[in-house]
ZAMARGU-4260 file (C-alpha; in steps of 0.2 Angstrom, whole numbers, plus 5000, padded with zeros to 4 digits):
<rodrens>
0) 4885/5042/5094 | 4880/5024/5086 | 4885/5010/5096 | 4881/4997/5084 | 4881/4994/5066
5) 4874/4983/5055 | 4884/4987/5040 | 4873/4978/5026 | 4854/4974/5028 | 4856/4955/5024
10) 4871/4955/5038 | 4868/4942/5054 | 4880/4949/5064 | 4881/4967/5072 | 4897/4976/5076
15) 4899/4984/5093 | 4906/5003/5089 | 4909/5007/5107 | 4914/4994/5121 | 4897/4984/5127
20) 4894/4975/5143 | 4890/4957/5149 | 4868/4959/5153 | 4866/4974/5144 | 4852/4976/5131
25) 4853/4982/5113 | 4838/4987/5105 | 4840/4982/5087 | 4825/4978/5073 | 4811/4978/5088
30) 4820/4963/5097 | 4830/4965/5114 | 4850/4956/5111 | 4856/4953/5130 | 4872/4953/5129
35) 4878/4935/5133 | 4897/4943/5136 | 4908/4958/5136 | 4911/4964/5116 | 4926/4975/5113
40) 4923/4991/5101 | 4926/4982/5083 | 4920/4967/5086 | 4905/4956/5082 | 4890/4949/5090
45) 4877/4938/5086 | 4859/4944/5082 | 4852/4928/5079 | 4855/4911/5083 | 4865/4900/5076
50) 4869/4882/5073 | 4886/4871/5070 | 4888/4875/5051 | 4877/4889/5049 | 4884/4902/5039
55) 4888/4921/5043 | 4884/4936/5033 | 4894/4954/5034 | 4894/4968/5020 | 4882/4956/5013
60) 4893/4940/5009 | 4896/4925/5019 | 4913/4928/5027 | 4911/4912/5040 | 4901/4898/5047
65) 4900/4893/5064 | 4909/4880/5071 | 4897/4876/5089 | 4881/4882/5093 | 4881/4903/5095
70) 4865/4912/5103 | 4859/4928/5100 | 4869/4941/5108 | 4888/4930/5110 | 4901/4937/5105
75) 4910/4931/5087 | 4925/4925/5086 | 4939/4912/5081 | 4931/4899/5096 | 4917/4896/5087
80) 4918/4903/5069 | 4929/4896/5056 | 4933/4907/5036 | 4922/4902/5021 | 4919/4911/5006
85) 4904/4909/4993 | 4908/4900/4977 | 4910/4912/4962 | 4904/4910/4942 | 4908/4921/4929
90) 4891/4926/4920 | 4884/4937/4909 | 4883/4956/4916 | 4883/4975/4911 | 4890/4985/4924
95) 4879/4998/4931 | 4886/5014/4939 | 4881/5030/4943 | 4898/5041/4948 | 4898/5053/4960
100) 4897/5073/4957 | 4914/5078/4953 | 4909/5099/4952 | 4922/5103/4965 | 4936/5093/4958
105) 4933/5098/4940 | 4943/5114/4941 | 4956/5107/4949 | 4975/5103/4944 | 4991/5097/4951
110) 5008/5103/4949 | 5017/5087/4944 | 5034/5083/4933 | 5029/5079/4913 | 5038/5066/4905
115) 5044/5062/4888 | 5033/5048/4886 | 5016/5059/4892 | 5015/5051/4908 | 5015/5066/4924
120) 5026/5060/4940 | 5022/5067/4959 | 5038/5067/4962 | 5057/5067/4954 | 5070/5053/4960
125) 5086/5044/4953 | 5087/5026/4955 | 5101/5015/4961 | 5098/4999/4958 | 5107/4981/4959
130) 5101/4967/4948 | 5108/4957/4961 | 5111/4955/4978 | 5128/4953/4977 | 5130/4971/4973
135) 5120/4977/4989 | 5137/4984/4997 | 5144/4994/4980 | 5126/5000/4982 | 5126/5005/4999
140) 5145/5013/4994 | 5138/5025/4982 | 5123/5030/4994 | 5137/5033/5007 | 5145/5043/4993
145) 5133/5054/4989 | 5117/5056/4999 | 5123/5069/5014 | 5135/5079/5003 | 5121/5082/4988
150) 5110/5088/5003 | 5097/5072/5004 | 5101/5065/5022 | 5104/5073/5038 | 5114/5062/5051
155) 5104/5048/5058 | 5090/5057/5069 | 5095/5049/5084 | 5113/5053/5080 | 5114/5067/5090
160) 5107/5059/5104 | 5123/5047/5104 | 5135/5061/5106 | 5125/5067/5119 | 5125/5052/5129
165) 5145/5052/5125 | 5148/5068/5132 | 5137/5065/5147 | 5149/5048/5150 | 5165/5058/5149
170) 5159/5067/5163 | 5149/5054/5173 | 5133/5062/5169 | 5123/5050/5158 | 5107/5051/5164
175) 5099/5034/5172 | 5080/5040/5168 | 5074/5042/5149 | 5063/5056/5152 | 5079/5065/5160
180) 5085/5066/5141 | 5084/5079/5127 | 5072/5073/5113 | 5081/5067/5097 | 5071/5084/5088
185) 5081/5095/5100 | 5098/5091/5095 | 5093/5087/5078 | 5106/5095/5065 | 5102/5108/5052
190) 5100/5097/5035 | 5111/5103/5022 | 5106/5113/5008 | 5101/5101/4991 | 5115/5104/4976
195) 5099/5098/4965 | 5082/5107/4972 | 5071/5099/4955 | 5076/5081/4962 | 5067/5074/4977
200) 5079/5062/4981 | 5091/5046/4976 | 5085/5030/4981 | 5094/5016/4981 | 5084/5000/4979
205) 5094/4985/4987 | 5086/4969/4989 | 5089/4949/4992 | 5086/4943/4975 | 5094/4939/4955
210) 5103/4925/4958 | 5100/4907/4968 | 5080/4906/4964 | 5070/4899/4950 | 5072/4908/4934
215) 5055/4915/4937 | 5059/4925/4950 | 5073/4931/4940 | 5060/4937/4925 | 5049/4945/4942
220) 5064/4954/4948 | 5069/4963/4930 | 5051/4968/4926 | 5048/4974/4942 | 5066/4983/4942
225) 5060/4989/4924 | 5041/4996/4931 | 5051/5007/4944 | 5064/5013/4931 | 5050/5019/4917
230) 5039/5026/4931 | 5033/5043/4929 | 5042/5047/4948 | 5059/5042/4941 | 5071/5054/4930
235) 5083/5040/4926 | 5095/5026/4936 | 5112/5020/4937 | 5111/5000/4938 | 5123/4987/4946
240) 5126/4970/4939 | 5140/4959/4943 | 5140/4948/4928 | 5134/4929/4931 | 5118/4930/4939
245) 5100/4924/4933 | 5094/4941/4931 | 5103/4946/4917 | 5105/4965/4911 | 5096/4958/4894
250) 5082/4952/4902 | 5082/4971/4911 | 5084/4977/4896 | 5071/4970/4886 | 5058/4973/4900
255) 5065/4992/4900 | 5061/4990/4881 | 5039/4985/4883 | 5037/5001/4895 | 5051/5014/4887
260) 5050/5007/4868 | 5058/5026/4863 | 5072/5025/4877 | 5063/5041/4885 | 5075/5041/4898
265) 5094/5038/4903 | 5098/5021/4909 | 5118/5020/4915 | 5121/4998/4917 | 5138/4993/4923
270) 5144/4976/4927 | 5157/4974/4939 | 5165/4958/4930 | 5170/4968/4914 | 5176/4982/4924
275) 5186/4972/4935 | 5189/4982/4953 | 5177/4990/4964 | 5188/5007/4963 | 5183/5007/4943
280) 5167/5001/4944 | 5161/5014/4958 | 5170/5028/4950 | 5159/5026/4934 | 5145/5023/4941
285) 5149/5039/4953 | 5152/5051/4938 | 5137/5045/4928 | 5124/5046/4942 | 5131/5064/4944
290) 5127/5072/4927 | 5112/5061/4928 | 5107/5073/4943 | 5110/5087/4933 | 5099/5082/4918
295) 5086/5077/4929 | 5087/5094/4940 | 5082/5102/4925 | 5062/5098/4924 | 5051/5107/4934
300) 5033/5106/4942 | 5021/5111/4932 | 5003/5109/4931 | 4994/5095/4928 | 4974/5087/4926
305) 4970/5077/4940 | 4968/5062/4927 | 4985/5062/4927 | 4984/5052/4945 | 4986/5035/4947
310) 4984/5031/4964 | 4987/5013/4974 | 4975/5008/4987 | 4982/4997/4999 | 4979/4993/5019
315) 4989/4987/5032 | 4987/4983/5051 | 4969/4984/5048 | 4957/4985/5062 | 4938/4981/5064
320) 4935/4999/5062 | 4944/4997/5043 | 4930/4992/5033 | 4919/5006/5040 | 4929/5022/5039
325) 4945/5021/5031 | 4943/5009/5018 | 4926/5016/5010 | 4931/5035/5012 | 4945/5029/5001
330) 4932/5019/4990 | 4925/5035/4988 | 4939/5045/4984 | 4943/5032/4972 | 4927/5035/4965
335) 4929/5055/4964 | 4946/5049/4952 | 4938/5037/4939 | 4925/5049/4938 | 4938/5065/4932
340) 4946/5052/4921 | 4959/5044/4931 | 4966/5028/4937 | 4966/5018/4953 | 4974/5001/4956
345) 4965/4988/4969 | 4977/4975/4973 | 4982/4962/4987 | 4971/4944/4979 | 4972/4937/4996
350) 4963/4949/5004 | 4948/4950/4991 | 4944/4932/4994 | 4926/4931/4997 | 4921/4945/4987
355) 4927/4938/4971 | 4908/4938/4965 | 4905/4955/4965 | 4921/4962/4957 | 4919/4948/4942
360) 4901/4956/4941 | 4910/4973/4939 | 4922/4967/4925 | 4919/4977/4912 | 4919/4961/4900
365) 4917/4941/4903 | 4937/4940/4897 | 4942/4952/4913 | 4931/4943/4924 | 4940/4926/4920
370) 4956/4932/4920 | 4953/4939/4938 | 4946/4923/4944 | 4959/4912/4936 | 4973/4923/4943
375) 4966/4922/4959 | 4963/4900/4957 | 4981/4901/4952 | 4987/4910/4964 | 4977/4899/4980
380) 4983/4884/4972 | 5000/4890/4975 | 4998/4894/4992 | 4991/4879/4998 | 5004/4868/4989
385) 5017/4876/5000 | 5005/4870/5015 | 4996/4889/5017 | 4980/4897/5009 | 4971/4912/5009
390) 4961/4908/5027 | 4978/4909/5035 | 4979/4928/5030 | 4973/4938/5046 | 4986/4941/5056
395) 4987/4940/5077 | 4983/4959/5077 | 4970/4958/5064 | 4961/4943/5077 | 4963/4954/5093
400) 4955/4969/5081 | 4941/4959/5075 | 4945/4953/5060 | 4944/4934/5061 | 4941/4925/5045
405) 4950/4931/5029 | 4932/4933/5020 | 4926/4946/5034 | 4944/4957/5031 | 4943/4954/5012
410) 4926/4961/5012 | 4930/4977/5021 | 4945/4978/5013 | 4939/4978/4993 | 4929/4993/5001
415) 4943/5003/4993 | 4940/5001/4977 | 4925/5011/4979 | 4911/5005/4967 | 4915/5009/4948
420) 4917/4996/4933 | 4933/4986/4932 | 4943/4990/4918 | 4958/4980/4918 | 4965/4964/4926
425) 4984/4963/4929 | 4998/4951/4933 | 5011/4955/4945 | 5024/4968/4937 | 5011/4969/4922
430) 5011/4989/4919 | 4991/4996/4921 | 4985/5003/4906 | 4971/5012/4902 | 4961/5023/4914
435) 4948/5020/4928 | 4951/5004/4940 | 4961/4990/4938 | 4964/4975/4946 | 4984/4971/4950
440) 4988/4954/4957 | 4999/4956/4971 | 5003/4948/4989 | 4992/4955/5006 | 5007/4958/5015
445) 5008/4978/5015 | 5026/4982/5008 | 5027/4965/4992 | 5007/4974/4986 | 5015/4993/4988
450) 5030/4989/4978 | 5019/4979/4964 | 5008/4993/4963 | 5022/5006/4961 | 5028/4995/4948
455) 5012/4994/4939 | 5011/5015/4937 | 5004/5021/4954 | 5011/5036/4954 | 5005/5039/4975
460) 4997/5027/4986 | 4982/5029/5000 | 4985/5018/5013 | 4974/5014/5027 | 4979/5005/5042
465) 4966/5001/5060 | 4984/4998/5072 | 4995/5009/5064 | 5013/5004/5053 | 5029/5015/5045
470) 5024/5007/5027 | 5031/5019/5012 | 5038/5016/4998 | 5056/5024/4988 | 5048/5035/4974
475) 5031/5037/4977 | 5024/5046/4993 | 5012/5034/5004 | 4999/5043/5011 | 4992/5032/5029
480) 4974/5034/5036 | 4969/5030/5051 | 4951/5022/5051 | 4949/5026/5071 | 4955/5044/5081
485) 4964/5033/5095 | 4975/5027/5083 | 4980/5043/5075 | 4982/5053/5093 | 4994/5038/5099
490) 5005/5039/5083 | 5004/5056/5074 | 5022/5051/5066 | 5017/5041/5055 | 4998/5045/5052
495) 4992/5060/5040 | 4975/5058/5039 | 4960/5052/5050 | 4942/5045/5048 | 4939/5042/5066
500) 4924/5056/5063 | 4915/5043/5054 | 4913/5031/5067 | 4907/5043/5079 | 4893/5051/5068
505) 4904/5069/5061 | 4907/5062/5045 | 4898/5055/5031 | 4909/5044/5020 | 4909/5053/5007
510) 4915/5070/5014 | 4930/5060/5021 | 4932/5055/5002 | 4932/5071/4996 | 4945/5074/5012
515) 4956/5062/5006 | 4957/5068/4988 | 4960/5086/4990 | 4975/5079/5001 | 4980/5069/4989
520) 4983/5083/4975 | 4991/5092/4988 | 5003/5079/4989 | 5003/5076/4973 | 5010/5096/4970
525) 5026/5093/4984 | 5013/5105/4995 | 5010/5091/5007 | 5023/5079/5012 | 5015/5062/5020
530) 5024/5056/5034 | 5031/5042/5026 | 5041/5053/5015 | 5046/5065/5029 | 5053/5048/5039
535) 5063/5042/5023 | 5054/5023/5023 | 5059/5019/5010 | 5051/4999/5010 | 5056/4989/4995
540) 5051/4971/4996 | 5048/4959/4978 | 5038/4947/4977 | 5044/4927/4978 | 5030/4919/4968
545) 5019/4908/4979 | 5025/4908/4996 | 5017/4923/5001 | 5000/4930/5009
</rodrens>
């Protein structure tokens, strides 16, 4: 096994694979680095010398500068290394790009649900929605109303444990030790049988929003609302309004009307100040989301061509392992897709700061590439006038990982969008059109950038994460990667997927791609459920414009 890396030829730092020692000597380009201090698998160390000011180059790009003299061999980090990020200009260019042999995938299919409008889901759900959050408890009514008799939750998995633990206290026996205790899994109940086997599930979609913000936020809310309604993972929705807030049914309405211009699917609004009490209200709403079930119950899988894919790449709880496993096996995989005519969707603007160069160089045209970098001046603009900006996006757990500046994450993390042309560039909420890859403009933080990019059409979503989180999403399944082994042995209940192989020398990247996509149509068909979906995490967080990394 390697035990250091430099990841790009131009690159003046090296990054420690396995854990180094203080003294010892690393042979690298015919000089001896003695190691000035311990370096932690992940992290960085100098292989040159450098000055207060100097800058440092990773994957190739400036992702810092040094803030106090660093020798050869120290170790990097936020002590003497601030974030900077190279200037960007959008010129003249002609992507070049030479896909990647698709032979194996060519063949191939997924068994997916077609839709009126001749978009393919990956999955069947109903929606319950409020427009407002004063409707979260009739929301949370009707999922008490319906969910366990209709077969689509068990009891709470813990649950069981409780009654135990009351049984055991009406004879004095309650354990004082928790390994004396039964695991939740053996006292789990049988699940009940699903009255409608086509549909995957209801989802009820509650949320803090509609009323009290700017009017902005209320426009965000309804088209986002709108993208989850018209997605291709959604048979239909019963939707809650009470009446007087900002996000009107109208405005829902006439976002519903630019993604469903035909009405390809039924939409049940009800307003609870025209109905007056909560018993009528609910009782509609009950009845109507009911034979809603039934309609939806009726479509079947069926087969599908893998262009019918639209997959979201996002990253969460990255690690310094990210950029060099997990993300580019993705990148790959994301490859093999717009190469068989599908689409991907690179999102989270905060974290492609410093790489902003290359991807407007990939824009298929110069008006892309100024869209991109005028959404992302906007959008910095806006951050640091609430006192923020995009250097304040690692997080604590990205630093103790190696991650210190937001150009060294961003340019690890744009490694998921592999290395084809850009062929769109999208607001937040704005639906992707067209094939290939597209840019989607979205928060960092995992769950806001998931629900954008579900909004926007991805129909399922490769997440990668170096420390492990929950993160899923309500309808579309979220598949999570680990980019180290470590990881995925200490938490195999969240993680489907590993690309530890590829740090210790088993696995090229582009094996791990081709990994990761035949799990993905797996998926895709209901033959593989990601963990995510199995654990019901259902995260659904919008976006308040601005105030977010």
């Amino acid at each position: 096994m390697k035990r250091i890396l430099q990841v790009h030829p131009s690159d003046t730092v090296l990054v420690a694979l396995t854990d180094l020692s203080v003294g010892e000597t690393i042979h690298f380009q015919g000089q001896n680095i003695v190691l000035k201090e311990n370096i932690q698998a992940k992290h960085k160390f100098a292989c040159q010398d450098f000055a207060p000011g100097d800058p440092l180059t990773m994957y190739g790009v400036l992702v810092g500068k040094a803030t106090q003299t660093i020798e050869t061999g120290q170790w990097i980090h936020t002590f003497n290394v601030t974030h900077a990020a190279a200037p960007v200009e959008v010129r003249p260019t002609t992507p070049q790009w030479t896909p990647p042999p698709t032979a194996a995938f060519e063949e191939l299919t997924f068994d997916g649900f077609h839709r009126s409008d001749g978009r393919v889901g990956t999955a069947n759900y109903w929606l319950v929605i409020p427009l407002v959050f004063c409707e979260n408890r009739n929301i949370e009514a009707l999922r008490d109303a319906l969910l366990t008799d209709l077969g689509y939750q068990s009891p709470s998995r813990f649950r069981p444990l409780t009654q135990y633990l009351i049984q055991s206290h009406a004879i004095d026996r309650v354990p004082q030790n928790t390994a004396d205790l039964p695991t939740p899994h053996d006292l789990e109940f049988t699940k009940a049988n699903r009255v409608f086997p086509n549909v995957d599930g209801i989802k009820f979609l509650t949320h803090d929003m509609g009323c009290g913000g700017t009017q902005e936020d209320a426009q965000a809310l309804c088209a986002l609302l709108a993208g989850y309604i018209a997605h291709p993972n959604v048979a239909g929705a019963t939707v809650l309004s009470l009446g007087c807030q900002h996000a009107q049914q109208s405005m829902l309405q006439a976002e519903l009307a630019k993604r469903m211009p035909a009405g390809t699917k039924p939409v049940h609004i009800f307003e609870q100040q025209a109905f007056g009490t909560e018993e009528a209200l609910l009782t509609q709403a009950l009845h109507q989301t009911f034979l809603g079930l039934v309609e939806a119950n009726q479509i079947e899988r069926t087969p599908a061509p893998v262009s019918e894919l639209v997959i979201g790449l996002e990253c969460g709880g990255s690690d310094g392992f990210s950029g060099l496993s997990a993300n580019p096996a993705v990148g790959y995989a994301a490859d093999l897709l717009v190469a068989l005519g599908g689409t991907v969707i690179l999102a989270e603007f905060p974290e492609l700061c410093g790489v902003e160069q290359e991807l407007a160089d990939r824009c298929l045209s110069q008006t892309l590439a100024h869209r991109f970098t005028d959404l992302m001046a906007r959008y910095a603009a806006r951050a640091e006038a609430v006192g923020s900006g995009f250097d304040m996006n690692p997080s604590p757990g990205n630093i103790r990982d190696g991650l210190i500046t937001d150009a060294m994450k961003s340019a690890g993390a744009a490694k998921k969008g592999g290395t084809s042309p850009i062929a769109g560039v999208w607001d937040y909420t704005e639906p992707v059109q067209g094939k290939g890859l597209h840019l989607v403009n979205t928060p960092g933080n995992d769950v806001e950038s998931t629900t954008a990019e579900v909004a926007s059409g991805a129909n399922i979503v490769l997440f990668t994460t170096g420390l492990g989180t929950p993160t899923g999403n309500p309808i579309a399944p979220v598949i999570k990667i680990a980019s180290n082994h470590r990881l995925a042995e200490r938490m195999p209940d969240i993680i489907d997927l590993s690309t530890g192989d590829i740090i210790e020398g088993k696995e090229s990247i582009e094996e791990a791609g081709q990994r990761i996509l035949r799990y993905v149509i797996d998926v895709a068909s209901g033959r593989q459920v990601p963990a995510a979906v199995r654990l019901q995490q259902d995260d659904f967080i919008p976006w308040k414009r601005g105030v977010s990394l």
